[in-house]
C-alpha positions as a printed Julia matrix, in Angstrom:
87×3 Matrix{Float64}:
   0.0     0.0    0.0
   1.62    3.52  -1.37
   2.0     6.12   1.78
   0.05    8.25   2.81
   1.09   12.04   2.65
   0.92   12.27   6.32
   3.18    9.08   6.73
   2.84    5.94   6.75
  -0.85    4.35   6.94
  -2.87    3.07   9.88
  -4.05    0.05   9.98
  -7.58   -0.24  11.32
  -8.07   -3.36  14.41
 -11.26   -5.25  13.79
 -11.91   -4.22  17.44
 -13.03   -0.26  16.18
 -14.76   -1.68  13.63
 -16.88   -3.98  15.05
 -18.05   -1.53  17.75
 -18.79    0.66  14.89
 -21.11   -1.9   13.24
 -22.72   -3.6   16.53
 -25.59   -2.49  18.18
 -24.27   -2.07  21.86
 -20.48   -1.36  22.35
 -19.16    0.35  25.29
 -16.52    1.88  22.43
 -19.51    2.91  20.22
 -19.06    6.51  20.13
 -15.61    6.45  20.25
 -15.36    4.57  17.13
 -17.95    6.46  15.64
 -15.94    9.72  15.81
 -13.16    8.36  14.47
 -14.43    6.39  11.15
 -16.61    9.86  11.16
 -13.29   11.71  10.83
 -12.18    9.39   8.3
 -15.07    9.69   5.91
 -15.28   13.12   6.06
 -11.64   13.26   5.11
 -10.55   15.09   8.11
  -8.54   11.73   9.55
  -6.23   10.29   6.63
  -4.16    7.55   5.96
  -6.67    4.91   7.69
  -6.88    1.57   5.87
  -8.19   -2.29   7.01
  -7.19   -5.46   6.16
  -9.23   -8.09   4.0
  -7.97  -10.01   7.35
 -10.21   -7.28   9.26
 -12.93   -7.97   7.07
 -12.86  -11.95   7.36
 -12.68  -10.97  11.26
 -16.08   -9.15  11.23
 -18.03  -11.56   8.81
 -16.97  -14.49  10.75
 -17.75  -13.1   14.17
 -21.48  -12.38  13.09
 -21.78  -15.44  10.95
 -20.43  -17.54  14.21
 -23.34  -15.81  16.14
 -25.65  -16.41  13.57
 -26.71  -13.22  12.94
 -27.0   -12.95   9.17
 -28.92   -9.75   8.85
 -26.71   -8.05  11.01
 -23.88   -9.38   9.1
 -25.23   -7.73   5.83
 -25.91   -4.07   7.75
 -22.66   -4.17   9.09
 -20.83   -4.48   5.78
 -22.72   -2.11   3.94
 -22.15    0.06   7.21
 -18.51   -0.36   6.4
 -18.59   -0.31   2.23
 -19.97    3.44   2.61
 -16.86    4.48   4.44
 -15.77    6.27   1.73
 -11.96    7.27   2.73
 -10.85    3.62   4.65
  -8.45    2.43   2.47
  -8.56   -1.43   1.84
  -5.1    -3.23   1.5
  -5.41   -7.04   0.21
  -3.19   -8.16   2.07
């Protein structure tokens, strides 16, 4: 993944992301501000991992919760400014 112009980039835990996308998470707001920052382009650099990504689906689909599963990644596909490194 190419650098950003602040530096290098910041890889994004599945931890923020999945309070971002559950219903109740003590870190809710928290991680709210932040991926807000990051869509708005104020926060740059930010990118997750397709390992991230195989994090999230797998802890919903483990729990069974299908629906859920499908808001939370179109939660995250509308991030506009998260980077996405295939690695």
């Amino acid at each position: 993944m190419k650098k950003s112009l602040e530096g290098d980039p910041i890889l994004i835990e599945s931890d923020l992301l999945l309070a971002y996308v559950k219903k109740e998470d003590r870190l809710k707001p928290v991680a709210r501000k932040i991926l807000r920052g990051i869509n708005s382009g104020k926060l740059k650099g930010f990118y997750a991992s397709t390992a991230v990504l195989q994090e999230i689906i797998f802890w919903f689909f483990n729990r069974n919760l299908i629906k859920e599963l499908i808001d939370a990644i179109n939660a995250l596909i509308h991030i506009k400014k998260l980077g996405v490194d295939p690695n």
